[in-house]
N, CA, C and O atoms as a CHARMM CRD file, in Angstrom:
* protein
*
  384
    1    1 UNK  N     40.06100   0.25400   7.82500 PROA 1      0.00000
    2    1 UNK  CA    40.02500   0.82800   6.49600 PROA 1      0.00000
    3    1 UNK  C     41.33100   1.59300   6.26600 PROA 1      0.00000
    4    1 UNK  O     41.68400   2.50400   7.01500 PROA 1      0.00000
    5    2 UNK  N     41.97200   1.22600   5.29600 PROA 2      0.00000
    6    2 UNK  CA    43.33100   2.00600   4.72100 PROA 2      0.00000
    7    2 UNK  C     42.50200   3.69700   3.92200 PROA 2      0.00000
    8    2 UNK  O     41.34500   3.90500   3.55800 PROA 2      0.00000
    9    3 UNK  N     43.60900   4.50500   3.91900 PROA 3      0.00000
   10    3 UNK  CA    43.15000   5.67700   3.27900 PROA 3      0.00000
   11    3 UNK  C     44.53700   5.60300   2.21600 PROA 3      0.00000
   12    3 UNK  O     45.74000   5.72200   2.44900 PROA 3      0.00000
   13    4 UNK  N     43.75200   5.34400   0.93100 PROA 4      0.00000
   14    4 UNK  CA    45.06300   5.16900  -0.26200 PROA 4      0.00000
   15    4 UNK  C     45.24800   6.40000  -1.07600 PROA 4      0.00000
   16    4 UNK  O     44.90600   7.43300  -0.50100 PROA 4      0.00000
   17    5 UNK  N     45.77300   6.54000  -2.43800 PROA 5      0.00000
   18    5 UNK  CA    45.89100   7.73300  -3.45400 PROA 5      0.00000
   19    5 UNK  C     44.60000   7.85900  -3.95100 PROA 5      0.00000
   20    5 UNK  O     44.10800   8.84300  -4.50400 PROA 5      0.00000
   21    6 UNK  N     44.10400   6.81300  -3.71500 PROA 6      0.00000
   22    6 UNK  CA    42.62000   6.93500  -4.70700 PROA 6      0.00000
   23    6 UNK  C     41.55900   7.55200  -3.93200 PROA 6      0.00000
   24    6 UNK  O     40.89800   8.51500  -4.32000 PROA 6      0.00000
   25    7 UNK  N     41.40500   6.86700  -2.65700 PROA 7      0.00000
   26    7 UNK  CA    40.87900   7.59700  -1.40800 PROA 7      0.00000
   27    7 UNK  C     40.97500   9.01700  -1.72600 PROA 7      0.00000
   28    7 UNK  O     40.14600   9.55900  -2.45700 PROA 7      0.00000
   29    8 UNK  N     41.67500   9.46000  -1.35200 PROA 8      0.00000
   30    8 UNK  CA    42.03400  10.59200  -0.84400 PROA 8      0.00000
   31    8 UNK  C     41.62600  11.84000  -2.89000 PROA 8      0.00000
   32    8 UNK  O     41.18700  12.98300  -3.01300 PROA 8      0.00000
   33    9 UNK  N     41.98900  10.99100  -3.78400 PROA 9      0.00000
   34    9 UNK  CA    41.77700  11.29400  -4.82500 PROA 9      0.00000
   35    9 UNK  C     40.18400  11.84800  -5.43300 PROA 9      0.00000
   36    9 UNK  O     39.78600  12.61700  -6.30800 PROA 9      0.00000
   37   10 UNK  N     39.48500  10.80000  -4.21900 PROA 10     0.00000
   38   10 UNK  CA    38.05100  10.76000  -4.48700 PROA 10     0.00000
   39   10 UNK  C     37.52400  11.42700  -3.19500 PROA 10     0.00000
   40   10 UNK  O     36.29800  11.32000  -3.21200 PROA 10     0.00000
   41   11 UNK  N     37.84500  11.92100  -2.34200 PROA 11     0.00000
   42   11 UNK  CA    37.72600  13.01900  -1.51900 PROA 11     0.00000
   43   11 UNK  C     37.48900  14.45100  -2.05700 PROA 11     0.00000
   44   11 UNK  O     36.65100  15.35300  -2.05600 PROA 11     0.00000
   45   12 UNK  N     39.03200  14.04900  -2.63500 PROA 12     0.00000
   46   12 UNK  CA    39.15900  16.22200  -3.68800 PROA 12     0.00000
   47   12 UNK  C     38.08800  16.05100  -4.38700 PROA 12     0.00000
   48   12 UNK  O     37.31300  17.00600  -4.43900 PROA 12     0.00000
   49   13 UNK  N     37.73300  14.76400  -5.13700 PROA 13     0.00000
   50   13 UNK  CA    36.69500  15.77800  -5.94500 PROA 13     0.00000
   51   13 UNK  C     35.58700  16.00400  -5.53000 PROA 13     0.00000
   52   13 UNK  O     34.89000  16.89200  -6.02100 PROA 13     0.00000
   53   14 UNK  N     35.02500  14.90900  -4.09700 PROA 14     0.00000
   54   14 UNK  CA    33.50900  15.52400  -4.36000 PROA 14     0.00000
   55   14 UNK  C     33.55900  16.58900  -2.74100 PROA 14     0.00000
   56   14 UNK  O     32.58800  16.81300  -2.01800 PROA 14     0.00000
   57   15 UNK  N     34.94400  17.07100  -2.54000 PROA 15     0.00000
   58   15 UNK  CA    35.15000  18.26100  -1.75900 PROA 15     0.00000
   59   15 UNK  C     35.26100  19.01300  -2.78400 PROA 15     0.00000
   60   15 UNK  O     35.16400  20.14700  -2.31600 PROA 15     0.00000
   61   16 UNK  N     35.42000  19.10900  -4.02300 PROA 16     0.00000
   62   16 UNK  CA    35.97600  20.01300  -4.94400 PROA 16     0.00000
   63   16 UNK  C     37.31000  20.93200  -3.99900 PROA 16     0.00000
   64   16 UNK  O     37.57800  22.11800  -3.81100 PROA 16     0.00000
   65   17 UNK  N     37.66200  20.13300  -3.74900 PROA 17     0.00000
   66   17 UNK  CA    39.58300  20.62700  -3.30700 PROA 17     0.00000
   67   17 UNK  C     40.45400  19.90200  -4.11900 PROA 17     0.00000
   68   17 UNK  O     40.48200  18.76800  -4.59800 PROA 17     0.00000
   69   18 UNK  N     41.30900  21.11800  -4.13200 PROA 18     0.00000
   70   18 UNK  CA    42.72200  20.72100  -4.53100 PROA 18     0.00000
   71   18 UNK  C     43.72900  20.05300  -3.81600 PROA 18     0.00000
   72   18 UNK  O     44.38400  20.89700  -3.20400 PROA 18     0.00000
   73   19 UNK  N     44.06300  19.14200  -3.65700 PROA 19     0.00000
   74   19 UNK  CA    45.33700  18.71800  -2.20500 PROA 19     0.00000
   75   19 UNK  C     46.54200  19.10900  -2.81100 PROA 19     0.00000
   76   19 UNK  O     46.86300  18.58400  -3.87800 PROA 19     0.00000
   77   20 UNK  N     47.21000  19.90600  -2.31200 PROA 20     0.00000
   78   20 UNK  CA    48.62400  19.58200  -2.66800 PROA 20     0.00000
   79   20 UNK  C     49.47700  18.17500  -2.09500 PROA 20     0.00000
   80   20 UNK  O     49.50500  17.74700  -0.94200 PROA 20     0.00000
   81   21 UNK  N     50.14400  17.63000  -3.30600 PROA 21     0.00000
   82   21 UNK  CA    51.15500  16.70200  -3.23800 PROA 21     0.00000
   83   21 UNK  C     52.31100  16.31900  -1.94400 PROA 21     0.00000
   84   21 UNK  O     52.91500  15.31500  -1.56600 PROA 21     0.00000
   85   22 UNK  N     52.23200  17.41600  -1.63900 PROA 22     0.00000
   86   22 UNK  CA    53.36300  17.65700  -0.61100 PROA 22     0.00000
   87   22 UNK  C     52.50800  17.46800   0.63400 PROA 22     0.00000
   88   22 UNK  O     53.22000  17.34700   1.63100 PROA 22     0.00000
   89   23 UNK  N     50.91500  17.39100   0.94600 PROA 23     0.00000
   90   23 UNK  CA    50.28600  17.23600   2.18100 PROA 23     0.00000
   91   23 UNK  C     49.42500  16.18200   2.02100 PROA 23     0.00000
   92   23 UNK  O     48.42900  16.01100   2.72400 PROA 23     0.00000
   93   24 UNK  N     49.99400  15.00700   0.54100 PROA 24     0.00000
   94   24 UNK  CA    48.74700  13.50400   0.86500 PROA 24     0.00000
   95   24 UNK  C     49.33500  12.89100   1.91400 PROA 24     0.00000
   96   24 UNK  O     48.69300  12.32600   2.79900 PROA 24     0.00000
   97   25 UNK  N     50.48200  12.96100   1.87700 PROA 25     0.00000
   98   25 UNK  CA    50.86800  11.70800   2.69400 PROA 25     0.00000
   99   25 UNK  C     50.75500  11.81000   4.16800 PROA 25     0.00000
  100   25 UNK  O     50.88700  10.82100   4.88800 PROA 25     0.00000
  101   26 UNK  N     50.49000  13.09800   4.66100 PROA 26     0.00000
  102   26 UNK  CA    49.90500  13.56400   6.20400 PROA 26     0.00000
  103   26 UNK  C     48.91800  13.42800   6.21200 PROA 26     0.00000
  104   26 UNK  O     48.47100  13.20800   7.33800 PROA 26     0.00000
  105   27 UNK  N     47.93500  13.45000   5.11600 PROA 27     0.00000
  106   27 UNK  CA    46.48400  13.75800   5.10500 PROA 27     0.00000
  107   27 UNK  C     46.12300  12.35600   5.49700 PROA 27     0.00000
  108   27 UNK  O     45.44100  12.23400   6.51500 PROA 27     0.00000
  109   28 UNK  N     46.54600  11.08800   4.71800 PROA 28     0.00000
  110   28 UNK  CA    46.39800  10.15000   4.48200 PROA 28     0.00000
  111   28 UNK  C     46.76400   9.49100   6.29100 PROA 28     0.00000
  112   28 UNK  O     46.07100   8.56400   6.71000 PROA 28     0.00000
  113   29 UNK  N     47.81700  10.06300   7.13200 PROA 29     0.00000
  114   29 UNK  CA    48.03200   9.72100   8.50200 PROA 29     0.00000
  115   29 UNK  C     46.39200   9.85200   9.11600 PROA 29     0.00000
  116   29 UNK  O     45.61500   9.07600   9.67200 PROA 29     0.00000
  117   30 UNK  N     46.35200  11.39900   8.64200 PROA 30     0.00000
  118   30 UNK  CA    45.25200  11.68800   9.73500 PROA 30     0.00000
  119   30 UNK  C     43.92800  11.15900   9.58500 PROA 30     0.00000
  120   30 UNK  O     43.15900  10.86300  10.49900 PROA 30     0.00000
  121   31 UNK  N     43.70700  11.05500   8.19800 PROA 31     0.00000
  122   31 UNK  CA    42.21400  10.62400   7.99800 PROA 31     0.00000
  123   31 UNK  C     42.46900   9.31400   8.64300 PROA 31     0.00000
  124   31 UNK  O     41.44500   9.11000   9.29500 PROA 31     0.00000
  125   32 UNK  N     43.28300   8.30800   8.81900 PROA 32     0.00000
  126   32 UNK  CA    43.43600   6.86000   9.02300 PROA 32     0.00000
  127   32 UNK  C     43.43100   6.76200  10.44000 PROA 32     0.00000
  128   32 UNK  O     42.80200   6.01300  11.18700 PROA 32     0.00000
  129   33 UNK  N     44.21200   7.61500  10.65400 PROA 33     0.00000
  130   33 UNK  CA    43.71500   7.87600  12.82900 PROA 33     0.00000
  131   33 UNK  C     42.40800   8.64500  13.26800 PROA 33     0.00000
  132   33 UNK  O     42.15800   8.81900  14.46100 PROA 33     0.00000
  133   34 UNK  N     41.74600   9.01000  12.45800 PROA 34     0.00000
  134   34 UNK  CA    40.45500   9.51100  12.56300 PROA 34     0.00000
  135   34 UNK  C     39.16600   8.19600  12.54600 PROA 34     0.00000
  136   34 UNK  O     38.32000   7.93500  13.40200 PROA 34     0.00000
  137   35 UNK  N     39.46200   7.50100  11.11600 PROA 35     0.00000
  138   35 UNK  CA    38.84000   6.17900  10.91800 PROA 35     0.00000
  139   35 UNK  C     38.99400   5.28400  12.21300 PROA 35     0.00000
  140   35 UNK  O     38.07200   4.82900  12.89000 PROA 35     0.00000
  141   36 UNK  N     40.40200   5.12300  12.42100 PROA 36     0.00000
  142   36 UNK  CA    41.05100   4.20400  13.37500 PROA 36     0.00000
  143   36 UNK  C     40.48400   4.57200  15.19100 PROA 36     0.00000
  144   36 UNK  O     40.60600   3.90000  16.21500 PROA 36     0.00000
  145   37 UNK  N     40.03200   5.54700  15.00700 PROA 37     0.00000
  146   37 UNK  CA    39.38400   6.11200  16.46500 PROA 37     0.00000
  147   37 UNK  C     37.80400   5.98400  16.34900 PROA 37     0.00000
  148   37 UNK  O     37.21800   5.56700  17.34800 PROA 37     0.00000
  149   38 UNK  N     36.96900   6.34400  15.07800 PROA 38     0.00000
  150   38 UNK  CA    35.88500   5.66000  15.12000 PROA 38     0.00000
  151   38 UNK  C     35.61600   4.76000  15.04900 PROA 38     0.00000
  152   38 UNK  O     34.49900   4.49100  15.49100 PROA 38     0.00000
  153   39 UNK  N     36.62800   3.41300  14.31300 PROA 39     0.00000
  154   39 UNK  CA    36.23100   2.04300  14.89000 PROA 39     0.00000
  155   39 UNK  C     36.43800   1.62400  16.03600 PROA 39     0.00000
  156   39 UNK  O     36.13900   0.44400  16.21600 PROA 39     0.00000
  157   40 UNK  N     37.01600   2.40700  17.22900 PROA 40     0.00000
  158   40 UNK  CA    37.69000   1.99800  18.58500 PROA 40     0.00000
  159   40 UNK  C     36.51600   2.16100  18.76900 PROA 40     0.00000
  160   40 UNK  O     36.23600   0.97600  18.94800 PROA 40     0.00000
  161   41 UNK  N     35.33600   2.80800  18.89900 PROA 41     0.00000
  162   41 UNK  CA    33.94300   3.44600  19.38000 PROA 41     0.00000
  163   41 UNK  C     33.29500   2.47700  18.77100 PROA 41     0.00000
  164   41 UNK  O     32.41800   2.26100  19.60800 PROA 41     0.00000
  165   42 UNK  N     33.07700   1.65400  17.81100 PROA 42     0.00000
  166   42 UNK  CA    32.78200   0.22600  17.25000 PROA 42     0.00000
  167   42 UNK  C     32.64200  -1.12500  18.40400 PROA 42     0.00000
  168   42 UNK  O     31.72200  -1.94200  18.44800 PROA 42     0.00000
  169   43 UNK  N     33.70400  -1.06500  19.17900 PROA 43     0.00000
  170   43 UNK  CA    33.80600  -2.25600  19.99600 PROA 43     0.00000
  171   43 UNK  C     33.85700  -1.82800  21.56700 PROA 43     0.00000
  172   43 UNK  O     34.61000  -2.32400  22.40600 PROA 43     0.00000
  173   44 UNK  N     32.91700  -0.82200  21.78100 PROA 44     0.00000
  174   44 UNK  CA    32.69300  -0.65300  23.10600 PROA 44     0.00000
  175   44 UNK  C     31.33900  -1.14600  23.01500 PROA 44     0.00000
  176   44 UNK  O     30.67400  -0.96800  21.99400 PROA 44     0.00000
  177   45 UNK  N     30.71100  -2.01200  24.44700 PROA 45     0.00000
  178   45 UNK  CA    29.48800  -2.29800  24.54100 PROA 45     0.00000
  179   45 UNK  C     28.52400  -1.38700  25.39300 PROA 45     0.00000
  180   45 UNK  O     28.64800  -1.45500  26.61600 PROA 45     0.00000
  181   46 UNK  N     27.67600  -0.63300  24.91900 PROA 46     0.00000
  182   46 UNK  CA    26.67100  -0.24700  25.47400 PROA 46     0.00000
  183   46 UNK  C     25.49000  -0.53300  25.65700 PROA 46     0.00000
  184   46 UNK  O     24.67700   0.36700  25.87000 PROA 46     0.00000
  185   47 UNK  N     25.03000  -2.15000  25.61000 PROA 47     0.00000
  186   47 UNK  CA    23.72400  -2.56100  24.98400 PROA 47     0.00000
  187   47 UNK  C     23.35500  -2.36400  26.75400 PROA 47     0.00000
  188   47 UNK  O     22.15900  -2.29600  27.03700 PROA 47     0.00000
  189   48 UNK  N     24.19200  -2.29400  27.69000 PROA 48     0.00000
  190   48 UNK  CA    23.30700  -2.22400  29.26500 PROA 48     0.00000
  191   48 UNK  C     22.83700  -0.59000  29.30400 PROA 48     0.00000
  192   48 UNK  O     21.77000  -0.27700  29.83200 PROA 48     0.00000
  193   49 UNK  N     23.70800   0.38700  28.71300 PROA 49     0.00000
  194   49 UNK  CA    23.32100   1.55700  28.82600 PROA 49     0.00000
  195   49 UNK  C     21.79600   2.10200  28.49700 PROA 49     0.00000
  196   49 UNK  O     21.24600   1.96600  27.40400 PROA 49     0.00000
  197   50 UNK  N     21.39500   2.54900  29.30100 PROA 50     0.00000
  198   50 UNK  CA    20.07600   3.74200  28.96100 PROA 50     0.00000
  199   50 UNK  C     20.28800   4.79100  28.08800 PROA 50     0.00000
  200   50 UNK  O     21.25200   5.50000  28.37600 PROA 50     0.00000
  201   51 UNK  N     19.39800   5.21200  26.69200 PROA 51     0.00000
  202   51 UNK  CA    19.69400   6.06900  26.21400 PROA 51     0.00000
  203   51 UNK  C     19.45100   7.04400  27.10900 PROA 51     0.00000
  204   51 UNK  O     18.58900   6.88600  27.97400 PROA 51     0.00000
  205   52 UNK  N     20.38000   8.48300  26.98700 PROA 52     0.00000
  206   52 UNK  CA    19.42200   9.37700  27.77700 PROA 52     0.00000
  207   52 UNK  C     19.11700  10.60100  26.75200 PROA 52     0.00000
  208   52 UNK  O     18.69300  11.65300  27.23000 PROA 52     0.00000
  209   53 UNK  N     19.29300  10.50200  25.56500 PROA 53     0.00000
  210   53 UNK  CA    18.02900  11.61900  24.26000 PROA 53     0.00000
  211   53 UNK  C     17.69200  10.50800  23.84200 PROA 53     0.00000
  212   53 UNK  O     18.40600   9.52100  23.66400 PROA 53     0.00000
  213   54 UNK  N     16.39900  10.65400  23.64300 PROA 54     0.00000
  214   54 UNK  CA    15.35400  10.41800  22.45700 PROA 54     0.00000
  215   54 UNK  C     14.63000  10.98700  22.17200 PROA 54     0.00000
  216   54 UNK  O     13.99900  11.66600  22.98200 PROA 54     0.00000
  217   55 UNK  N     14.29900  10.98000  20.48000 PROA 55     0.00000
  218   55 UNK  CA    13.34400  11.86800  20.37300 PROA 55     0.00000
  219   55 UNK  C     11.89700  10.80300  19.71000 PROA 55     0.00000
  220   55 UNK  O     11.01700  11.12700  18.91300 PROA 55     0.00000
  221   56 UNK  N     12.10300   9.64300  20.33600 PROA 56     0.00000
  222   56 UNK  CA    10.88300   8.80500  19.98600 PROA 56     0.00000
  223   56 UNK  C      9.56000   8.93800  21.02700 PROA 56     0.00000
  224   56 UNK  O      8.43100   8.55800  20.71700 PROA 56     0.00000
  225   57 UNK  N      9.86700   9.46700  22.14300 PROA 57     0.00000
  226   57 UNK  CA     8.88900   9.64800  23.22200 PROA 57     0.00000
  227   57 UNK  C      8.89200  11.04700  23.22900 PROA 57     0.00000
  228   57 UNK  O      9.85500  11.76300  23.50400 PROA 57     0.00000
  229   58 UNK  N      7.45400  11.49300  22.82500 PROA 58     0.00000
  230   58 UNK  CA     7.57000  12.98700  22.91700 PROA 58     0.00000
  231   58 UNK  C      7.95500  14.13600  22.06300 PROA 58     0.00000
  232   58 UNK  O      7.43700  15.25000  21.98400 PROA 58     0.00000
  233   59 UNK  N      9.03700  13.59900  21.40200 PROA 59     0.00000
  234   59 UNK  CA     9.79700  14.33100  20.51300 PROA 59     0.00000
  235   59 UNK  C      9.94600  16.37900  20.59600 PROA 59     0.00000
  236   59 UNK  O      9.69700  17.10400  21.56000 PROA 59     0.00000
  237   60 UNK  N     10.40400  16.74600  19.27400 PROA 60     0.00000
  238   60 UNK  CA    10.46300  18.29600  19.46900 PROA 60     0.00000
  239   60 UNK  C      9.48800  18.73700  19.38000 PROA 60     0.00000
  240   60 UNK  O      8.81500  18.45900  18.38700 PROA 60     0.00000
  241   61 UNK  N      8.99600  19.59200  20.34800 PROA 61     0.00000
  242   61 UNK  CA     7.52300  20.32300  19.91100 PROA 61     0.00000
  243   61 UNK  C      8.04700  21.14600  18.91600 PROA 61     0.00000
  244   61 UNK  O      9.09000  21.78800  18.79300 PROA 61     0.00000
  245   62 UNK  N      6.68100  20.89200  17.98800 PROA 62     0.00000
  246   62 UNK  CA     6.80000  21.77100  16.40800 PROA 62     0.00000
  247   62 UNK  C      5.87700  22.92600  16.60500 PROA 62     0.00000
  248   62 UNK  O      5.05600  22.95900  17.52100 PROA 62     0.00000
  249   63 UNK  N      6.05200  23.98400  15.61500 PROA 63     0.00000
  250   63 UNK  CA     4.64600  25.00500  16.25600 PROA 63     0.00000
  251   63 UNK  C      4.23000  24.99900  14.63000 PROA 63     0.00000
  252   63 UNK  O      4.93400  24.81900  13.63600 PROA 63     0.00000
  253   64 UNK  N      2.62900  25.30300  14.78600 PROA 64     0.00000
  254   64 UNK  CA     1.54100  25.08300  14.19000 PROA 64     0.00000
  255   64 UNK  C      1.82300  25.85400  12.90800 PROA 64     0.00000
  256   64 UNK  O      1.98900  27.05700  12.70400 PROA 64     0.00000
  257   65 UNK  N      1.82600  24.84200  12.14500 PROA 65     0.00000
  258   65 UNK  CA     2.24400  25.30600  10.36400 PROA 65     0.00000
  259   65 UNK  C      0.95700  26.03100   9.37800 PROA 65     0.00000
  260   65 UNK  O      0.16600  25.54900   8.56800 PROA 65     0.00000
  261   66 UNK  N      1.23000  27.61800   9.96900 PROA 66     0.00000
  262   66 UNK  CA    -0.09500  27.82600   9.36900 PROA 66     0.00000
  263   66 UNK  C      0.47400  29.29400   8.56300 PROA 66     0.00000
  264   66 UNK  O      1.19900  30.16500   9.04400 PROA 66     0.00000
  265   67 UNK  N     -0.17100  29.22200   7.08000 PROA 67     0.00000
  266   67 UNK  CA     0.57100  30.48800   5.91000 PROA 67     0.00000
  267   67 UNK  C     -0.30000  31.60600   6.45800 PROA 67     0.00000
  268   67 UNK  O     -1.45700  31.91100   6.74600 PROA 67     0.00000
  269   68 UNK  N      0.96700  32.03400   6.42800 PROA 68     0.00000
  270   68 UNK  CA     0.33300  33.83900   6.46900 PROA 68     0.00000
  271   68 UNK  C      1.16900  34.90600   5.56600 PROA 68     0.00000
  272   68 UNK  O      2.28800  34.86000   5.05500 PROA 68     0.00000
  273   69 UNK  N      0.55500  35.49100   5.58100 PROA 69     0.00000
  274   69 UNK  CA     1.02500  36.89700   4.55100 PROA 69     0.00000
  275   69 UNK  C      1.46800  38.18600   4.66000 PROA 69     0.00000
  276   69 UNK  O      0.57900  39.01200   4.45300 PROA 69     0.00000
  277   70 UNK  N      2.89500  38.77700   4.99800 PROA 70     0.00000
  278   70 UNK  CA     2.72600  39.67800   5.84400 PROA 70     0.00000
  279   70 UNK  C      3.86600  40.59700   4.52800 PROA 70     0.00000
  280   70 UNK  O      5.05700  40.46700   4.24500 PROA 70     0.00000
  281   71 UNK  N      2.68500  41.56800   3.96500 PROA 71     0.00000
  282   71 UNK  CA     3.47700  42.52400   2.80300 PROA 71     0.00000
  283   71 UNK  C      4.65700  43.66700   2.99500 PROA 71     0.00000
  284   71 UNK  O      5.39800  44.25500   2.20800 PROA 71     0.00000
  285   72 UNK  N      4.49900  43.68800   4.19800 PROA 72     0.00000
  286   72 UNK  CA     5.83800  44.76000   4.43000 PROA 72     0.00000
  287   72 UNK  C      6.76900  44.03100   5.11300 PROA 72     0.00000
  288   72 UNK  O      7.66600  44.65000   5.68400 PROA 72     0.00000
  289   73 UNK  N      6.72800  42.52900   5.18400 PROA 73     0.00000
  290   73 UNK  CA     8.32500  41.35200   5.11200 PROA 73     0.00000
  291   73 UNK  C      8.27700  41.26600   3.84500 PROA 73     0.00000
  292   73 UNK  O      9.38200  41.31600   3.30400 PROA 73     0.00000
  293   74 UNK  N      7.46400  41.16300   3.22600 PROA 74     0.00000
  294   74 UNK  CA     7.86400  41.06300   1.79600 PROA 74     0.00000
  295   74 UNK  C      8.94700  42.00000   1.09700 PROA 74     0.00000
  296   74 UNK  O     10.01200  41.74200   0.53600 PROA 74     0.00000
  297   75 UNK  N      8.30600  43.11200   1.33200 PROA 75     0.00000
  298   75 UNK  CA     8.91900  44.16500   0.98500 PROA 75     0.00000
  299   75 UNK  C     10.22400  44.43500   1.39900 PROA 75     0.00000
  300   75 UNK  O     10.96200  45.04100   0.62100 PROA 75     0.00000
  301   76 UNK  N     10.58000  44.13000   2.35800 PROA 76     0.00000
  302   76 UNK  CA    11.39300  44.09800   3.36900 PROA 76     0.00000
  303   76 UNK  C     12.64900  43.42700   2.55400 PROA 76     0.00000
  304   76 UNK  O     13.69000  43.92200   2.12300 PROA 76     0.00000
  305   77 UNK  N     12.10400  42.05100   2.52200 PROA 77     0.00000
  306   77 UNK  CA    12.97600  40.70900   2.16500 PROA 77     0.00000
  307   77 UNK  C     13.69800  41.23200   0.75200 PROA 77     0.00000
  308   77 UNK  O     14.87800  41.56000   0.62900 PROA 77     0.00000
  309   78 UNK  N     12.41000  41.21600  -0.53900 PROA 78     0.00000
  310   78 UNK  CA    12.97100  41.96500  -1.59500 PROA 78     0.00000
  311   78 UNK  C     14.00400  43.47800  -1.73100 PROA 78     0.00000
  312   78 UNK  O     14.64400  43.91600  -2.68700 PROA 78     0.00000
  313   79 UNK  N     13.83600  43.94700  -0.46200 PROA 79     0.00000
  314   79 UNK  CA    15.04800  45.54900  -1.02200 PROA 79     0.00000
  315   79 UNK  C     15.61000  44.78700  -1.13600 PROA 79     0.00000
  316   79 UNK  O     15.59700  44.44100  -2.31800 PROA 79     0.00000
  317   80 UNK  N     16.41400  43.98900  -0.34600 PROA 80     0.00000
  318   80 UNK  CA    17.78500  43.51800  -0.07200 PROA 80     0.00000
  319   80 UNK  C     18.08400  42.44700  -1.53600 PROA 80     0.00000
  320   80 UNK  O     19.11400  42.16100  -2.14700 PROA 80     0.00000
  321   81 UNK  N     16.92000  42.13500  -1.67400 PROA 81     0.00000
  322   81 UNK  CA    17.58500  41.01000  -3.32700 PROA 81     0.00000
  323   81 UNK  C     18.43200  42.03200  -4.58000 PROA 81     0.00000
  324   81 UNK  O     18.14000  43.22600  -4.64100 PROA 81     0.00000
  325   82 UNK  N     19.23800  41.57300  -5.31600 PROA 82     0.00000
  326   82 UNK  CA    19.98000  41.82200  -6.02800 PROA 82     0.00000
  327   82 UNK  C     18.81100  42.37600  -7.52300 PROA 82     0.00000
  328   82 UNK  O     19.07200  43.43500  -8.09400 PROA 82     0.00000
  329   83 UNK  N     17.96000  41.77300  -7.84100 PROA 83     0.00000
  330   83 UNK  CA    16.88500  41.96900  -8.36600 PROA 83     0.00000
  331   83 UNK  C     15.61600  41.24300  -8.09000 PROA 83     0.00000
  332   83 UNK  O     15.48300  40.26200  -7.35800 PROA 83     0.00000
  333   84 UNK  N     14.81600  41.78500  -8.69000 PROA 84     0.00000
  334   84 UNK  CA    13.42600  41.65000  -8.25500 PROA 84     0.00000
  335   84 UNK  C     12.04800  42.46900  -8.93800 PROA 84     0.00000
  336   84 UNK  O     11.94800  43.69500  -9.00000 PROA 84     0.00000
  337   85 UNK  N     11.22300  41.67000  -9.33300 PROA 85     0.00000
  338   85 UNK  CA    10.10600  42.06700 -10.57000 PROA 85     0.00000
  339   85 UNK  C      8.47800  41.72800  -9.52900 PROA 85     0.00000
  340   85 UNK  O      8.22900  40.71700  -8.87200 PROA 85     0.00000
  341   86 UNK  N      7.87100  42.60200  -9.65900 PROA 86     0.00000
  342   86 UNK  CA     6.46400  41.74000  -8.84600 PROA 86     0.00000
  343   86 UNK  C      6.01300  40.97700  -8.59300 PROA 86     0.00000
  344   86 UNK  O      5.06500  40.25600  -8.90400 PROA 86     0.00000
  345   87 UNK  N      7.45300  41.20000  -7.28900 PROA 87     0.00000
  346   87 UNK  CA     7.54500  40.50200  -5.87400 PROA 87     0.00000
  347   87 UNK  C      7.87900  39.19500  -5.95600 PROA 87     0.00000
  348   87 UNK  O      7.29200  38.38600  -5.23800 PROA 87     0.00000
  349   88 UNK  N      8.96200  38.75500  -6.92300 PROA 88     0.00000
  350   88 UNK  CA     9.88700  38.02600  -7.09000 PROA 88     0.00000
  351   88 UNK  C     11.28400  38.11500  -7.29800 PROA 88     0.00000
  352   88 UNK  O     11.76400  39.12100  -7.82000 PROA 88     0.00000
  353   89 UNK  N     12.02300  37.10500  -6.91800 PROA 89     0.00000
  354   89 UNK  CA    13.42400  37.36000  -7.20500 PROA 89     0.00000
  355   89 UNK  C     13.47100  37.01200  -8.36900 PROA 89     0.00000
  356   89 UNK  O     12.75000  36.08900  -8.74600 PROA 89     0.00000
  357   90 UNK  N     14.54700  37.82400  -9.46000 PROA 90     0.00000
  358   90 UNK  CA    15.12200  37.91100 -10.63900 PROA 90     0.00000
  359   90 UNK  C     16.59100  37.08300 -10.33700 PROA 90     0.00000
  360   90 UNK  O     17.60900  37.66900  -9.96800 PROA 90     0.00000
  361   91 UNK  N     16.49800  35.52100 -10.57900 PROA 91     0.00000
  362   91 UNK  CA    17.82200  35.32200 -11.00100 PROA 91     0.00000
  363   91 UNK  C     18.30000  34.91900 -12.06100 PROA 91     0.00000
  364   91 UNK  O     17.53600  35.00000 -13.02300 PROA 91     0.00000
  365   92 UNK  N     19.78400  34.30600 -12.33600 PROA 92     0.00000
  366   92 UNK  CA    20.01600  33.87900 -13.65200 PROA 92     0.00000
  367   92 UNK  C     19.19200  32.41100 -14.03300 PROA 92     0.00000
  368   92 UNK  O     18.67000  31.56800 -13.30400 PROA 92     0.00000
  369   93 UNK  N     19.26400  32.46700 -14.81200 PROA 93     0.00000
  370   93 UNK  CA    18.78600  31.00700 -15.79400 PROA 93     0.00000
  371   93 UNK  C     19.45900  29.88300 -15.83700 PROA 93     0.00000
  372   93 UNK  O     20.48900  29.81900 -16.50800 PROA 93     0.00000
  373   94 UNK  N     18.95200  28.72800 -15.07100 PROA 94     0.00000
  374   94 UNK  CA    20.72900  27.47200 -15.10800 PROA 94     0.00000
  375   94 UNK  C     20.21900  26.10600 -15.60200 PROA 94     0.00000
  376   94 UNK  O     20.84000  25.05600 -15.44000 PROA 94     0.00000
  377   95 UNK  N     18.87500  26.23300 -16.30100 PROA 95     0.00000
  378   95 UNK  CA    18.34500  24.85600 -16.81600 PROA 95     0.00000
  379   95 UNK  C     17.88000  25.66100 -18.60700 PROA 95     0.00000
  380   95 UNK  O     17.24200  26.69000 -18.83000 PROA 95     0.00000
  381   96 UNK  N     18.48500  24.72700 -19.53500 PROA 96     0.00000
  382   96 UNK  CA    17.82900  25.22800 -20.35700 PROA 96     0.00000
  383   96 UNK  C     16.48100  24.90400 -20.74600 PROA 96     0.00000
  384   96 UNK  O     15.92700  25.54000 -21.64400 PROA 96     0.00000
C-alpha cells in the first residue's frame, strides 16, 4: 500500500489534525515503513504454531452483575460534578 496526499489528507481529518506541509513528506516515509513492516508479518507462517492466549476455553472470569445502591457514592460522585440537580448531572444541551 502507497501512503499518497490524499492518504495522509484523510488521516488529518478523521484525526482532526493539522499536518504541517513541511512534515507530509516524512510522514508519508514513515506511515509506508510502518504498513511495509505489517505486511512482512503477513507472510510468515504460523499455521504449525500453538496459540498460547485464548480466550475461547474458559475465558475472563466476569463477577456477578448485580445493581446495588450505595447513597453516600452517590453523593460522593456528584460533589465533584460541575453541576447537579436531584442526583443528576446538569449538562449542556447538544441535540435539539
Amino acid at each position: 500500500m502507497t501512503i499518497d496526499d490524499n492518504t495522509i489528507d484523510k488521516l488529518a481529518k478523521l484525526s482532526s489534525l493539522e499536518i504541517d506541509e513541511s512534515k507530509r513528506e516524512s510522514l508519508k516515509k514513515e506511515l509506508g515503513d510502518i504498513i511495509n513492516f505489517v505486511e512482512n508479518l503477513n507472510e510468515i507462517d504460523v499455521s504449525h504454531i500453538d496459540a498460547t492466549f485464548t480466550t475461547v476455553e474458559g475465558g475472563t472470569p466476569l463477577r456477578e452483575d448485580v445493581a446495588s445502591q450505595d447513597l453516600e457514592m452517590s453523593k460522593h460522585i456528584l460533589s465533584n460534578a460541575p453541576k447537579s440537580e436531584d442526583g443528576y448531572f446538569i449538562v449542556p444541551k447538544i441535540i435539539e
